[in-house]
TIPA-403768 format. One line per field, with one value per residue: residue number from 1; residue in one letter; x, y, z of N, C-alpha, C, O, CB in turn. Coordinates in steps of 0.1 Angstrom, whole numbers, padded with zeros to 4 digits, always signed. Last residue first. Glycine has a CB too. Example, Ala and Ser with C-alpha at 12.3 -4.5 7.8 and 13.67 -1.06 7.14 Angstrom:
pos: c(2_1)
code: c(S_A)
nu: c(+0128_+0132)
nv: c(-0022_-0057)
nw: c(+0071_+0078)
cau: c(+0137_+0123)
cav: c(-0011_-0045)
caw: c(+0071_+0078)
cu: c(+0129_+0132)
cv: c(+0000_-0033)
cw: c(+0079_+0078)
ou: c(+0134_+0142)
ov: c(+0011_-0033)
ow: c(+0080_+0085)
cbu: c(+0141_+0113)
cbv: c(-0006_-0045)
cbw: c(+0057_+0090)
END
This chain:
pos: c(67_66_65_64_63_62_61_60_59_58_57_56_55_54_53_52_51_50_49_48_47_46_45_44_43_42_41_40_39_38_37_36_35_34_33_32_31_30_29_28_27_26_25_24_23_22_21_20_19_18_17_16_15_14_13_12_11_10_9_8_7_6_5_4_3_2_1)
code: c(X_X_X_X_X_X_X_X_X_X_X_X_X_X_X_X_X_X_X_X_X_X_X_X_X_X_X_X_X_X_X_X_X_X_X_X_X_X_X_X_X_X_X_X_X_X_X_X_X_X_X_X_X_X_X_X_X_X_X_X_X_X_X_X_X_X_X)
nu: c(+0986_+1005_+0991_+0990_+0989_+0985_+0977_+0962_+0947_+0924_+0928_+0938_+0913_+0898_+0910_+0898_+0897_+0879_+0894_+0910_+0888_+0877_+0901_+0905_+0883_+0890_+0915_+0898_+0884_+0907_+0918_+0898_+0892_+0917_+0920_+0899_+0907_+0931_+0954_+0953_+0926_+0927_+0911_+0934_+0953_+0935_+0927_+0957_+0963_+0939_+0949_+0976_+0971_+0954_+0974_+0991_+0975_+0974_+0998_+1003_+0988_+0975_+0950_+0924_+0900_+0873_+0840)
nv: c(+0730_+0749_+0755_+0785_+0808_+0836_+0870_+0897_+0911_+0899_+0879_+0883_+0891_+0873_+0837_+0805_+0783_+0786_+0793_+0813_+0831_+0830_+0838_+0866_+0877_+0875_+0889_+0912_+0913_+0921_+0938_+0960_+0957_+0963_+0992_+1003_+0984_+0962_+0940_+0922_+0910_+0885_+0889_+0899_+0879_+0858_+0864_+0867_+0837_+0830_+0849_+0836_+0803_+0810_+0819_+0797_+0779_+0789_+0793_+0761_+0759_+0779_+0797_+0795_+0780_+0799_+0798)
nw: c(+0716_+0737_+0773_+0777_+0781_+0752_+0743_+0740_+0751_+0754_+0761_+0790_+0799_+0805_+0810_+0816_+0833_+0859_+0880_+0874_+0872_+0901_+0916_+0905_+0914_+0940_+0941_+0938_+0960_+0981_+0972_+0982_+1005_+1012_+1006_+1018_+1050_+1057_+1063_+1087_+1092_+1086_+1058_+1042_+1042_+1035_+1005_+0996_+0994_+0976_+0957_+0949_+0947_+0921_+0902_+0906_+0895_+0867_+0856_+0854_+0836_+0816_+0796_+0780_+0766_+0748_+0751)
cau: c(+0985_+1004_+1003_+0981_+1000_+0977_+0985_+0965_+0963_+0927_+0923_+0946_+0925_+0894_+0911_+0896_+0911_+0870_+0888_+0915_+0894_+0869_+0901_+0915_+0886_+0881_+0915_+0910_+0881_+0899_+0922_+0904_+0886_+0916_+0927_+0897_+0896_+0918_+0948_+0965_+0927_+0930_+0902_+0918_+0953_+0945_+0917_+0948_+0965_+0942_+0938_+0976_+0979_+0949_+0963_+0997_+0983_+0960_+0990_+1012_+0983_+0980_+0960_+0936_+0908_+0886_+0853)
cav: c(+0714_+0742_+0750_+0776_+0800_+0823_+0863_+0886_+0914_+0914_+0876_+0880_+0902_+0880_+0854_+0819_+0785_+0781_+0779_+0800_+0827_+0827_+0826_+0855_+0874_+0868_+0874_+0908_+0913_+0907_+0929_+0960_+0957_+0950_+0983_+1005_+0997_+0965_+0947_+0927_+0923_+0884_+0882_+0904_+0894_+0858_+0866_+0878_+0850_+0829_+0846_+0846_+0811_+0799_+0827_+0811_+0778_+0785_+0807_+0770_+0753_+0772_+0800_+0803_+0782_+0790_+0804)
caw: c(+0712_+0724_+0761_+0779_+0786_+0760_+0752_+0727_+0748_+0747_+0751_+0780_+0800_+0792_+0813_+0808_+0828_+0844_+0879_+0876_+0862_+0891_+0919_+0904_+0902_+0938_+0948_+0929_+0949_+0984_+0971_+0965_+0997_+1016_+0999_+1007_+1040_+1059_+1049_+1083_+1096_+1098_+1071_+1045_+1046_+1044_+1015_+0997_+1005_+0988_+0964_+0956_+0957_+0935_+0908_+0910_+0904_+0873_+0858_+0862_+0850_+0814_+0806_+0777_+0774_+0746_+0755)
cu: c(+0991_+0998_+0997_+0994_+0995_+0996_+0976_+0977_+0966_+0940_+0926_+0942_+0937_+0908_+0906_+0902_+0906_+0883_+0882_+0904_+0901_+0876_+0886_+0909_+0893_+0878_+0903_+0912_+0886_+0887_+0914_+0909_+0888_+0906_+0923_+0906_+0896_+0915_+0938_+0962_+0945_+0931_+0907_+0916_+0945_+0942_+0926_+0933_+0961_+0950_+0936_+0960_+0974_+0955_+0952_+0985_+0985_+0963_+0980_+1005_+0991_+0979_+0960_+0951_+0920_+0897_+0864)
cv: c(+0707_+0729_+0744_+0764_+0791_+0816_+0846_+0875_+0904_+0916_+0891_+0878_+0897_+0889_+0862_+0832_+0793_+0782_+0777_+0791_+0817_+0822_+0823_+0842_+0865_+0863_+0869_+0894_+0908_+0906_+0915_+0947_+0953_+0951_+0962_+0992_+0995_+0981_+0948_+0938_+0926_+0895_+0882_+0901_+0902_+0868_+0862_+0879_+0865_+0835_+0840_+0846_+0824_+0807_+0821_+0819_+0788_+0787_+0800_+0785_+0759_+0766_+0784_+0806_+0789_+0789_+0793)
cw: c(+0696_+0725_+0748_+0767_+0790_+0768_+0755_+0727_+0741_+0746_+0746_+0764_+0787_+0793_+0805_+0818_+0817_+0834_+0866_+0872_+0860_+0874_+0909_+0903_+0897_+0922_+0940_+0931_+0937_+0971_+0972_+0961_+0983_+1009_+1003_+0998_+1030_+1049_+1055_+1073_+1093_+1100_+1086_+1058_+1051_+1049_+1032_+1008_+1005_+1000_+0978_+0954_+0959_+0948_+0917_+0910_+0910_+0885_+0867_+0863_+0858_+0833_+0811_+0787_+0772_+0756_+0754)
ou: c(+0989_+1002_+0987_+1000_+0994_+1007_+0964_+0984_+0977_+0944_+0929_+0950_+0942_+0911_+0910_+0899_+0909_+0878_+0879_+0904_+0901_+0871_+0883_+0910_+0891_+0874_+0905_+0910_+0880_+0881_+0914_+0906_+0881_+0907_+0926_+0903_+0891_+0924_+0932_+0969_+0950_+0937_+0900_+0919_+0947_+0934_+0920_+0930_+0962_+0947_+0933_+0959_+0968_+0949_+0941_+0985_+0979_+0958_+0978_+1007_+0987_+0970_+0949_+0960_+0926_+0904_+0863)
ov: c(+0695_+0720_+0737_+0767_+0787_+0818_+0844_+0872_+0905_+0926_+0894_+0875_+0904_+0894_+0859_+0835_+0789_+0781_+0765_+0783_+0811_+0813_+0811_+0834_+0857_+0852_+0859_+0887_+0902_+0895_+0904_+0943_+0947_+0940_+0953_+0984_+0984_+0986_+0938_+0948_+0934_+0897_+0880_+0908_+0910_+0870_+0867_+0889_+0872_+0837_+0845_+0841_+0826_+0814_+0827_+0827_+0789_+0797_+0807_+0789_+0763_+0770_+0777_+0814_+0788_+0799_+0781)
ow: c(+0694_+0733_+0747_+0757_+0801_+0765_+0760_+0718_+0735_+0739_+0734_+0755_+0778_+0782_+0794_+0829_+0806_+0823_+0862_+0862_+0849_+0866_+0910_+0893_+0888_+0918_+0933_+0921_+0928_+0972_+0967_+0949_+0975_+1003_+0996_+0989_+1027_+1043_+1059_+1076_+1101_+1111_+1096_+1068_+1061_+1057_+1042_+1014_+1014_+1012_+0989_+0943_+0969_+0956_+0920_+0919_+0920_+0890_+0877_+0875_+0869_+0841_+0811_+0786_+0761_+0755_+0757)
cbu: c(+0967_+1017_+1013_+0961_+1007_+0967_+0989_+0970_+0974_+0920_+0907_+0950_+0934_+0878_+0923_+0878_+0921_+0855_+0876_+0920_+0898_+0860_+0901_+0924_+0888_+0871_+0912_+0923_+0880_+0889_+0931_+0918_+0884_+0916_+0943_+0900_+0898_+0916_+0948_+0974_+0920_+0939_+0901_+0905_+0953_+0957_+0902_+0945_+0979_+0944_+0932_+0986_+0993_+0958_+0956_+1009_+0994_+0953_+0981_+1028_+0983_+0993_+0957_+0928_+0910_+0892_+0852)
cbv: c(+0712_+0741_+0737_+0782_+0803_+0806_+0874_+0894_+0916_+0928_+0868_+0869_+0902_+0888_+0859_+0822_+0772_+0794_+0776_+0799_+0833_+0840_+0824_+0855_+0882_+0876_+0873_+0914_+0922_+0908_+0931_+0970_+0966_+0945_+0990_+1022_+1012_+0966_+0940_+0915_+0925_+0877_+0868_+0895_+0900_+0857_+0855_+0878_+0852_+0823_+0840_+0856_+0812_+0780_+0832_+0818_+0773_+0771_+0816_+0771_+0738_+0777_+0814_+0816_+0774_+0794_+0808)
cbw: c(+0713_+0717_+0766_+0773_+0795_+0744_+0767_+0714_+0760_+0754_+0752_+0784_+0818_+0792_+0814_+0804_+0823_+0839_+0891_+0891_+0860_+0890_+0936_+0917_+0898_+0943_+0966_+0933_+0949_+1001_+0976_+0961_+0998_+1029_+1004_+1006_+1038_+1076_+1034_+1078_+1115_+1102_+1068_+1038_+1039_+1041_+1010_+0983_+1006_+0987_+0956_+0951_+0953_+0934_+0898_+0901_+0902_+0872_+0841_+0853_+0852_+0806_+0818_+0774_+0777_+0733_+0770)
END
């Protein structure tokens, strides 16, 4: 896998995961949607950490900077 997202995307999908599981956990977002999110988060916070998105590989996007 070729990295593909930049540190500023890494950042911002750190953040919102994290508040996402926020939401979750203090019962502010609960059923179907705290579900949804606390998932999302999760994805988030797997893509951050390995700097692959497959979403962007299909849309044919990197913010990853030029070498």
């Amino acid at each position: 896998m070729k990295k593909n997202m930049g540190a500023a995307d890494r950042i911002i999908r750190v953040v919102l995961a994290a508040l996402f599981a926020v939401l979750y956990f203090t019962g502010t977002v609960t059923g179907t949607l705290g579900m949804v999110l606390l998932v999302l988060g999760g994805v988030f916070l797997a893509t951050s950490l390995i700097s692959f998105c497959p979403l962007y590989t299909l849309v044919g996007i990197s913010t990853c900077p030029k070498k």
